[in-house]
C-alpha positions in Angstrom: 44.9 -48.2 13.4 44.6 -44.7 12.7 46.0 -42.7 9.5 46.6 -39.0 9.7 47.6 -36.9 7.0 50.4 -34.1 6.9 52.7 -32.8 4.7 55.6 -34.4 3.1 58.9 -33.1 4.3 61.5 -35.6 3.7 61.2 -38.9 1.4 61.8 -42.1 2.6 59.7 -44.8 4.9 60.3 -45.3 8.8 58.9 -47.8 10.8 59.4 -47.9 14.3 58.5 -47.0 18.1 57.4 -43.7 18.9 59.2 -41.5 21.7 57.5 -38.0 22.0 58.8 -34.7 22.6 57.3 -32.5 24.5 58.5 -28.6 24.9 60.3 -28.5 28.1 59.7 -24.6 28.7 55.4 -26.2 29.6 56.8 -28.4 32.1 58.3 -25.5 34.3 56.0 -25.1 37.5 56.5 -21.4 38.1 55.0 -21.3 41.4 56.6 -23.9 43.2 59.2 -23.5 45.6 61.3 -25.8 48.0 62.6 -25.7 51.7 65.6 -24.9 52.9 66.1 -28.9 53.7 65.9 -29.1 49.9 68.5 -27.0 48.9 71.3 -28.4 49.1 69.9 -32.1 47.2 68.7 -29.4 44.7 71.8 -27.3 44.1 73.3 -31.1 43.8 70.6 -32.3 41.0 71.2 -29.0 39.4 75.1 -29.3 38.7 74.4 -33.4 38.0 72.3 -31.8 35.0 75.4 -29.8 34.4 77.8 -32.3 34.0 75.5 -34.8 32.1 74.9 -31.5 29.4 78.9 -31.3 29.2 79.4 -34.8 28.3 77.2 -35.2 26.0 78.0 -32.0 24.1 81.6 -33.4 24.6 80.4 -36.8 23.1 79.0 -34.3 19.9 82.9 -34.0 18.9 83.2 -37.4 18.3 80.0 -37.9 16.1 80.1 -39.1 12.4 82.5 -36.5 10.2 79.7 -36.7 7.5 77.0 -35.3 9.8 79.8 -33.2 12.2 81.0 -30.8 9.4 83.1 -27.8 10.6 80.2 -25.7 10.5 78.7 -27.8 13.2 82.2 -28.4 15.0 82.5 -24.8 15.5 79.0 -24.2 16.9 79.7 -27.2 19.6 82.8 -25.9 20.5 81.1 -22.4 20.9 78.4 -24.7 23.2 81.1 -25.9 26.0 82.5 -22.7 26.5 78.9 -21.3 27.1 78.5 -24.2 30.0 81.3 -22.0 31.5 79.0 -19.0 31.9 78.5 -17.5 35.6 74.7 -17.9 34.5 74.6 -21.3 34.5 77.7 -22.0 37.3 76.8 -19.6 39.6 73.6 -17.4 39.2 71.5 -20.3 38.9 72.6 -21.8 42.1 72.5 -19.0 44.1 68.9 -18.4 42.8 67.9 -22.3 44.5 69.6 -21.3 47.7 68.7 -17.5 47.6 65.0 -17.4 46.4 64.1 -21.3 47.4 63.1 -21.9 43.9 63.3 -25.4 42.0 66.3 -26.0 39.9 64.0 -25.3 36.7 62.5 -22.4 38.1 65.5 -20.8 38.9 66.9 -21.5 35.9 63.9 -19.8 33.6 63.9 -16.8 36.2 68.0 -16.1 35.2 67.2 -17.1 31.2 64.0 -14.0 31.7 67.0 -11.6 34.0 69.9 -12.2 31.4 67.6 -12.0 28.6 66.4 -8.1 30.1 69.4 -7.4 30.3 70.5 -7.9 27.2 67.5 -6.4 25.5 69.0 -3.1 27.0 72.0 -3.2 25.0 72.2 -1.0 21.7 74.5 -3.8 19.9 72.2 -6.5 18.0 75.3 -8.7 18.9 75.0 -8.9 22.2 71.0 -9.1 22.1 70.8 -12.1 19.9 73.2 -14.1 22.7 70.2 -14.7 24.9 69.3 -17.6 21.8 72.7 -19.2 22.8 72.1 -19.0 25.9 68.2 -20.3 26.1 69.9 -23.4 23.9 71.8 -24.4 26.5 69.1 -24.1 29.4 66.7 -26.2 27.4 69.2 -28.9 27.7 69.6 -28.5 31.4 65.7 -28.2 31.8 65.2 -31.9 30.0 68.3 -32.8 32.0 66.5 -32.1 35.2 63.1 -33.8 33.9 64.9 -37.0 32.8 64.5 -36.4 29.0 66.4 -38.3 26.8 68.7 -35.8 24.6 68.2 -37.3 21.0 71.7 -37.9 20.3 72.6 -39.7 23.1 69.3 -42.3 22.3 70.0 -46.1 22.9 68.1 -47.5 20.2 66.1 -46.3 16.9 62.7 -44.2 17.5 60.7 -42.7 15.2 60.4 -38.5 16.7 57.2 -37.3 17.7 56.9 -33.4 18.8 54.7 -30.4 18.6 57.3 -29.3 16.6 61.3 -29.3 16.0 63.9 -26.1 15.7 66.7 -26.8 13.0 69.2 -27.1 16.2 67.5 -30.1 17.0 67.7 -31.8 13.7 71.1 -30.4 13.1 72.0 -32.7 16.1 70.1 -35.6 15.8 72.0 -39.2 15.3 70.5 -40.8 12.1 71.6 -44.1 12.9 68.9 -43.7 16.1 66.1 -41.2 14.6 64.2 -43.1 12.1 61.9 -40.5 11.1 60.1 -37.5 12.6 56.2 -36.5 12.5 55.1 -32.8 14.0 52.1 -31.3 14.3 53.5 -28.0 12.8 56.2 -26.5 10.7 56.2 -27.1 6.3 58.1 -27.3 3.6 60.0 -24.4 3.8 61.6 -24.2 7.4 65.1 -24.6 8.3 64.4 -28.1 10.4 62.5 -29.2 7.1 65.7 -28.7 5.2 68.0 -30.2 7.4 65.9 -33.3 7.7 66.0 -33.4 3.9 69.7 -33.3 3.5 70.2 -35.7 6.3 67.8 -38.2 4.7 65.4 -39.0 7.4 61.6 -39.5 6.3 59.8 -36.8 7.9 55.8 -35.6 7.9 55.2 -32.2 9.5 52.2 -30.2 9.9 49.7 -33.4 11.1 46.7 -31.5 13.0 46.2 -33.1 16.5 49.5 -35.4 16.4 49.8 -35.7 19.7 46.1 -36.2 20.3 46.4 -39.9 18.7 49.7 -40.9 19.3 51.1 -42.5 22.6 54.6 -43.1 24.4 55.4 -46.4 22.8 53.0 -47.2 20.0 54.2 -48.2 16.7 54.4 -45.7 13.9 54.6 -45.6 10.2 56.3 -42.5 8.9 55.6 -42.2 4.6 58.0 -39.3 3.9 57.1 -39.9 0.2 52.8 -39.3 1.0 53.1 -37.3 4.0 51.3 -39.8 6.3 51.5 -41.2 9.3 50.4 -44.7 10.4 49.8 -45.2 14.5 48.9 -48.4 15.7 49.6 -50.5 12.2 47.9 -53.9 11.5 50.5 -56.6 10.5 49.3 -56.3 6.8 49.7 -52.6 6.7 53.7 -53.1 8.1 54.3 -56.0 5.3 52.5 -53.7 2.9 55.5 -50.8 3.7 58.0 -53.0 4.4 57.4 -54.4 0.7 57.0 -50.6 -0.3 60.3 -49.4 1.3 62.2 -52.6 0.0 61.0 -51.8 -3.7 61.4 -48.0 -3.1 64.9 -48.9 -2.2 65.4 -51.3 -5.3 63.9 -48.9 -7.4 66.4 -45.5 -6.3 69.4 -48.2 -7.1 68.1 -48.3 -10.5 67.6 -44.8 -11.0 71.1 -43.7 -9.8 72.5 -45.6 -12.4 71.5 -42.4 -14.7 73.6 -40.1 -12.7 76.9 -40.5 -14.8 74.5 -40.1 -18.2 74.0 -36.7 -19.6 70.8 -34.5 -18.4 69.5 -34.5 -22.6 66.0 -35.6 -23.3 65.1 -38.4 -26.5 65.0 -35.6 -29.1 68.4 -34.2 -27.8 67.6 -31.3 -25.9 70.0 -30.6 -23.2 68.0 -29.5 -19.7 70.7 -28.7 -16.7 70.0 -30.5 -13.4 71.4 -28.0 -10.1 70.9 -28.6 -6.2 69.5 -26.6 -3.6 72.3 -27.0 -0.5 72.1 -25.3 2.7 75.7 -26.5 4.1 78.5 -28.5 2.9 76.9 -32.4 3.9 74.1 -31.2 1.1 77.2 -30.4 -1.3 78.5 -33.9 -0.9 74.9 -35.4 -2.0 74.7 -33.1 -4.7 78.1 -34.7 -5.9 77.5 -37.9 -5.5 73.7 -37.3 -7.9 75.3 -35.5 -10.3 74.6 -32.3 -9.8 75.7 -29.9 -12.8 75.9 -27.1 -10.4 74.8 -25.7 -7.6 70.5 -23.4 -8.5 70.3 -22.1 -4.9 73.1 -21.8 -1.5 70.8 -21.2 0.8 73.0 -18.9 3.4 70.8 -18.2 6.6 71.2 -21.8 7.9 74.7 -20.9 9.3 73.5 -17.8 10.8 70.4 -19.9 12.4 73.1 -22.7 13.6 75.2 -20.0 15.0 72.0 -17.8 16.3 73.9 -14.3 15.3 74.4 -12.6 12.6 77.4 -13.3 11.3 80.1 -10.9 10.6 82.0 -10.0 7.0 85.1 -11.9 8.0 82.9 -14.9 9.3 80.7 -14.8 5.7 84.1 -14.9 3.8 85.5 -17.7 5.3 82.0 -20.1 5.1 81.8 -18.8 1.5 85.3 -19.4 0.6 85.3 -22.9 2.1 81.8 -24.0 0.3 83.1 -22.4 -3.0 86.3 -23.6 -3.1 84.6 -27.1 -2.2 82.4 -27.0 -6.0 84.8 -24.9 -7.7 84.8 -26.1 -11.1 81.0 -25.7 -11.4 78.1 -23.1 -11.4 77.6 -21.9 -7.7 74.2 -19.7 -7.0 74.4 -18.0 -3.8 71.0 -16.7 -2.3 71.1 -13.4 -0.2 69.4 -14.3 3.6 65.9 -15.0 3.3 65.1 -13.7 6.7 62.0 -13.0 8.5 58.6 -14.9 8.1 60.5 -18.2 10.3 63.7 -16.9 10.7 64.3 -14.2 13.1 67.7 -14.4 14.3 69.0 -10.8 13.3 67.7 -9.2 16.4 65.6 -11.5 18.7 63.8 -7.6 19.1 62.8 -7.6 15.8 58.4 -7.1 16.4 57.0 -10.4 15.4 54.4 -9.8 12.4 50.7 -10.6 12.8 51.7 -12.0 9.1 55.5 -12.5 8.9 55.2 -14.0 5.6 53.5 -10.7 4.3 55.3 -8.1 6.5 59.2 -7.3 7.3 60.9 -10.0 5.2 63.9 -10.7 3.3 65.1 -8.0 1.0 62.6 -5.7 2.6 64.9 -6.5 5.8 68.4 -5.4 4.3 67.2 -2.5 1.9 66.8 -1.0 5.3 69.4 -3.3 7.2 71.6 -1.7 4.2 75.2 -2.1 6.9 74.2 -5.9 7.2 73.5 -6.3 3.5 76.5 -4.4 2.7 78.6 -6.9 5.0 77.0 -10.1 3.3 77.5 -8.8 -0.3 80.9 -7.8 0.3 81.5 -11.4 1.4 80.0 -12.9 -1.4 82.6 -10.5 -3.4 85.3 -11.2 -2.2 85.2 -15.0 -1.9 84.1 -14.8 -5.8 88.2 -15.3 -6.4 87.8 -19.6 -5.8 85.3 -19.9 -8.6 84.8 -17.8 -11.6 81.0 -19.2 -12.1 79.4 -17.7 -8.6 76.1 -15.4 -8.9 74.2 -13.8 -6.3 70.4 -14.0 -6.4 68.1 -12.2 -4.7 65.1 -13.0 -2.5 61.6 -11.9 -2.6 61.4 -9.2 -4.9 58.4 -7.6 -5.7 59.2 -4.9 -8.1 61.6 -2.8 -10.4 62.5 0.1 -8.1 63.9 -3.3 -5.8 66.2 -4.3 -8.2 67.8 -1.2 -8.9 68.3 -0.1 -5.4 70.1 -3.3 -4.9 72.2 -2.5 -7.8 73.3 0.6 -6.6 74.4 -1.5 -3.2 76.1 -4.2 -5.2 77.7 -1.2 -7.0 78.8 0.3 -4.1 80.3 -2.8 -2.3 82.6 -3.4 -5.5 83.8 -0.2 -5.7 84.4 -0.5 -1.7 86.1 -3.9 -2.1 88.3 -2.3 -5.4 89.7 0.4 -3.2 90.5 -1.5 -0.5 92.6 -3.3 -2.9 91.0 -6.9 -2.0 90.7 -8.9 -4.8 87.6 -9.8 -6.7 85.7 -11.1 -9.4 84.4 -8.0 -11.6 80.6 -8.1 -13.0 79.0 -11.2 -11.0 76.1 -11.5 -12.4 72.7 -10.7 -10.1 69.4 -12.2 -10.5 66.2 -12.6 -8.5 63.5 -15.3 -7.3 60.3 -14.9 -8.6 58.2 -15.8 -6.1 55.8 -12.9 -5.8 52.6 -12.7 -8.0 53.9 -9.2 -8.9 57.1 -9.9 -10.2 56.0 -12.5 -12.2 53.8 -9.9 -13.9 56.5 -7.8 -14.4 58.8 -10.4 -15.7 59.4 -8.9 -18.9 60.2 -5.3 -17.5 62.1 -7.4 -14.3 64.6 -9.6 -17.3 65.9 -6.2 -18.5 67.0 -5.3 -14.1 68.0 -9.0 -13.4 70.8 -11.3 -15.3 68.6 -14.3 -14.5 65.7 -15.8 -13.2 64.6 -18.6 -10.2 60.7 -19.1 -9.6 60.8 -20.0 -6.0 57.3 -21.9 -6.2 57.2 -22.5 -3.2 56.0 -19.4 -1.8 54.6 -18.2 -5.6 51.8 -20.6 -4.6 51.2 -19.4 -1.3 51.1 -15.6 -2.5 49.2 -16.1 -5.7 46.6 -18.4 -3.6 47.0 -16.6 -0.2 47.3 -20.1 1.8 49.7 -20.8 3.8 50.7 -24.3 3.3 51.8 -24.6 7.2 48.7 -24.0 8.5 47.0 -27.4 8.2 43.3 -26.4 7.9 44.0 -24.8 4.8 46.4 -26.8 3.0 44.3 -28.5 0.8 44.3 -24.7 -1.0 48.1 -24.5 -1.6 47.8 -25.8 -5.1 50.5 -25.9 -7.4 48.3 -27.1 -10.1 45.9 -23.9 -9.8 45.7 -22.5 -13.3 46.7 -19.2 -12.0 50.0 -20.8 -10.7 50.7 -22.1 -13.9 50.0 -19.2 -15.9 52.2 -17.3 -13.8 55.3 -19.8 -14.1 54.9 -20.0 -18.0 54.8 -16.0 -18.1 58.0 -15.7 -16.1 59.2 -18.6 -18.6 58.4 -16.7 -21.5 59.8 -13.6 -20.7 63.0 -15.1 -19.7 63.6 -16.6 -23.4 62.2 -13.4 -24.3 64.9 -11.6 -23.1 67.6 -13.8 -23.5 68.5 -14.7 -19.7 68.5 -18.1 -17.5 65.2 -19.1 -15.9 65.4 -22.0 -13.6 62.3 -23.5 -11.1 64.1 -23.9 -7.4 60.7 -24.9 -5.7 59.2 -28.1 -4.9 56.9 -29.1 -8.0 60.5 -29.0 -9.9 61.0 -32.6 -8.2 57.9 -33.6 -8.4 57.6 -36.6 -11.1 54.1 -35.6 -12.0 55.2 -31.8 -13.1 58.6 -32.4 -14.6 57.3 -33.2 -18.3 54.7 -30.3 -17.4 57.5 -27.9 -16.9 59.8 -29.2 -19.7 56.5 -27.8 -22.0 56.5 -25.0 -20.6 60.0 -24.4 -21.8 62.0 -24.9 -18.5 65.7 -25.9 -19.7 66.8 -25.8 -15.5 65.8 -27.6 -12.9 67.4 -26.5 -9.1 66.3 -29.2 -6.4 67.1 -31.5 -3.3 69.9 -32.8 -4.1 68.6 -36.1 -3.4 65.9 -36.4 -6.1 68.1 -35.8 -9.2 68.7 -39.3 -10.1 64.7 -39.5 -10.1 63.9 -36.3 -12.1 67.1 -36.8 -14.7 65.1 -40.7 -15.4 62.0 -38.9 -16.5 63.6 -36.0 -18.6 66.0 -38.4 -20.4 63.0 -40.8 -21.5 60.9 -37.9 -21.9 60.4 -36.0 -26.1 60.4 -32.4 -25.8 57.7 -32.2 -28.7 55.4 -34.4 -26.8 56.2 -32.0 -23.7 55.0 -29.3 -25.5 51.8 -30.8 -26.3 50.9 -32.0 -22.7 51.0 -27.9 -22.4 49.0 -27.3 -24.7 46.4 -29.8 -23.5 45.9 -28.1 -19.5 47.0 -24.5 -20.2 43.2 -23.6 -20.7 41.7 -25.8 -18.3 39.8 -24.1 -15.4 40.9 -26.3 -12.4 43.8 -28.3 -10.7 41.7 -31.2 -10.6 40.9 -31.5 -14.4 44.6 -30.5 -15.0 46.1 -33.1 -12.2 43.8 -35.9 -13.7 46.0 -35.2 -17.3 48.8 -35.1 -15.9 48.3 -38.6 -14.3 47.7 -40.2 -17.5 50.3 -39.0 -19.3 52.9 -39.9 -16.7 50.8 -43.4 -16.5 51.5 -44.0 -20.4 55.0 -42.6 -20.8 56.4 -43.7 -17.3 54.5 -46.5 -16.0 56.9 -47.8 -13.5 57.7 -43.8 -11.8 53.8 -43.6 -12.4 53.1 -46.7 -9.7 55.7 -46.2 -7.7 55.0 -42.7 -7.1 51.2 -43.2 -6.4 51.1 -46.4 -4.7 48.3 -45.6 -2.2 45.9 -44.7 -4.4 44.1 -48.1 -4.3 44.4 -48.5 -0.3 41.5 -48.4 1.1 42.8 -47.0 4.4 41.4 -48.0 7.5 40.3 -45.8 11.3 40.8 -41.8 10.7 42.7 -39.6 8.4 42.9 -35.8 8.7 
């Protein structure tokens, strides 16, 4: 039995069978060719692999409505037309008969020829289609290895993989998929946040995965301690059975707060939003409770669709998700692309530090037609529901603010003549997320109508680790007094000035940091969707006084571990049964390896 350690991606416990994953683009032999007695069997197995990609992209149509929203309708429909392609009809068997190469060989070599070609083409449009077209091929490839496509699985396996694109997960059958454990990828990817609002337990980011785990073992996913189990004794699967039953039994309980207001014991009201990426994470957020929606993040349709998508095309996805939570509070964040997330132009040079180069706003103050396009969107749609804002990504300073402004300005005054209609002075605010604009938070509050510290990547910047990278993850430290300090300031400066300062990152779900942040002076909380029912229990037992004095008693001390050990015990004597559910595993005494 062997227990490795990774990080928590998705809450929940899976137990089951493992079936691993390999990347299908290692498995291509480049040298190896066949004879010409082999070509025709091979042009044969070729279109087989054909047919059996058609029908089971066919067989997509037909999935579940909750997990086949239009969104993803559209992008399968957009799938069987591409099957049509000459590329993969008639290029690809020609290559076989022409050049003698294997089906999968032949197939790369007219991905790498298209791909060239397209690269010479001015229009970002037409480059970016080489990412539609490399989807389908790596469905052909496991096709012609005899991989099993995940949604067309037979009975329920927990995912192994080096790692997982959001396309995957976005097409993965829950019923079958128990969980999924990767060696890499975080918190903050797009297949992390599709696993999250689908609600399968997922651990990414375990170092040397596929080292320990083979086909077939038995695997214990813990979503909730981001751990993996391989190989479990029959005490350890009771132990998590038990744990999963009363985990189960316990969420029951806690969603029976979801119709009571968000107001702690001494009658202070704190406002409970959801981060969504697509309309199936709307429909959670509903069914918690969510007062509104903190943070829309926007660039999953653009990943899904691998293009950037036009004005007309950003309308109609905004006009369907606003009309959708109309009545309430909708915060729409501008694309936070770069670092993870090129899809703009598949050109684009690749950072030696993407999370510290050519990133998100940075991107569109120079891409100013593209953010021109999505802004005008965002306008316009602002007609079905008179509480949208726009926020803005990744700021770093005052000059940044301004300048988009004087867009913003611009796009209304482009949108007024053109006689469209549109919601005048939507109000604009900005993440905090950077060391710097936390510093400047009090000159920032007089630029920005509000404020959301995206903690997240506040702790990565502030600590320079990034939490992805396993070998230094034990730095990405929330708890760092420095982190802290630099939340409360952005707090502070917020009241100061009179505007709305939410937390949208992780440590805003977190049961041991919610009474921290309600010291601090947080009044909004923006999180998965999922975890509401759980933070609204602690802040409607929790006293805001007593909140204020659990602040007071870390704010001046010097590490994460002195401050973590306080947090414990107040959480211990206020919220005993959260407290032991939470940290369960603290009295294991785990057996074999963990990492």
């Amino acid at each position: 039995m062997y227990s490795l350690r990774g990080i928590p991606i998705s809450k929940g416990i899976a137990i089951g069978n493992v079936l691993i994953r390999h990347d299908v683009m290692k498995s291509v032999h480049y040298n190896a060719r066949i004879d010409d007695a082999q070509v025709e069997s091979e042009v044969s197995r070729y279109r087989d692999a054909i047919v059996k990609v058609r029908e089971e992209i066919e067989a997509l149509k037909k999935r579940n409505p909750d997990q086949m929203n239009e969104q993803n309708s559209q992008i399968i429909q957009f799938y069987s037309l591409l099957l049509q392609e000459d590329l993969f009809n008639k290029q690809v068997p020609d290559t076989i008969k022409n050049q003698l190469y294997p089906a999968d060989v032949a197939m790369v070599y007219e991905l790498e020829n298209i791909k060239s070609e397209f690269d010479k083409l001015e229009n970002e449009y037409f480059q970016s289609r080489y990412l539609d077209f490399k989807a389908i091929a790596d469905r052909i490839l496991r096709k012609l290895y005899g991989d099993i496509d995940l949604t067309a699985l037979q009975e329920p396996i927990i995912l192994v993989a080096e790692e997982v694109s959001a396309a995957e997960v976005l097409h993965i059958s829950k019923e079958f998929v128990l969980g999924i454990a990767t060696e890499s990828g975080g918190t903050t990817s797009h297949a992390a946040i599709i696993a999250e609002s689908l609600e399968i337990p997922a651990v990414f980011g375990i170092k040397d995965l596929l080292s320990y785990v083979k086909k077939k073992d038995q695997i214990v996913v813990d979503g909730y301690k981001g751990m993996v189990v391989i190989d479990p004794d029959n005490n350890t699967v009771n132990d998590y059975q038990h744990i999963k039953a009363a985990y189960t039994a316990k969420e029951k309980e806690i969603f029976q707060v979801v119709a009571l207001p968000s107001r702690t014991v001494d009658m202070e009201d704190v406002q409970i939003y959801a981060n969504v990426s697509n309309n199936m994470d709307l429909n959670i957020a509903r069914r918690h409770g969510a007062e509104g929606i903190g943070l829309f993040r926007t660039e999953l349709a653009f990943i899904a669709n691998q293009k950037f998508l036009s004005e007309v095309e950003q309308f109609e996805l905004y006009k369907e998700f606003l009309l959708l939570f109309q009545e309430k509070e909708v915060v729409i964040r501008t694309l936070d692309i770069g670092g993870d997330k090129f899809f703009i132009n598949d050109n684009t040079p690749r950072d030696a530090n993407p999370f510290l180069g050519w990133r998100s706003t940075r991107v569109f103050l120079k891409e100013v037609d593209k953010f021109k396009q999505q802004l005008r969107a965002i306008i316009r749609a602002s007609v079905f529901n008179d509480n949208v804002k726009i926020m803005i990504p990744m700021i770093s300073c005052v000059d940044e603010v301004r300048r988009v402004r004087e867009i913003f300005k611009q796009c209304e005054s482009e949108v007024k003549s053109e006689g469209k209609p549109f919601k005048y002075n939507i109000p604009v605010g900005i993440m905090i997320e950077i060391p710097s604009a936390a510093l400047l938070a009090d000159k920032l509050a007089k630029e920005a109508d509000f404020f959301s510290i995206g903690t997240n990547d506040l702790v990565q910047y502030t600590l320079a680790v990034d939490r992805n990278n396993q070998s230094v993850a034990k730095f990405y430290q929330p708890l760092n007094p420095a982190v802290l300090y630099l939340i409360r300031l952005t707090i502070h400066h917020a009241m100061r000035n009179h505007i709305p300062v939410s937390v949208c990152g992780e440590i805003a779900r977190n049961p041991l940091y919610i009474r921290l942040l309600l010291g601090m002076g947080l009044r909004k909380f923006s999180i998965n969707p999922a975890y509401i029912p759980l933070v609204k229990s602690i802040i409607i037992k929790s006293n805001s006084k007593e909140t204020r004095v659990l602040w007071d008693s870390v704010k001046n001390k010097s590490t994460p571990q002195e401050i973590e050990e306080i947090l414990k015990y107040d959480l211990k004597r206020n919220l005993l049964e959260i407290y032991e559910s939470y940290f369960y595993d603290e009295k294991r005494d785990w057996k074999g390896l963990q990492l």
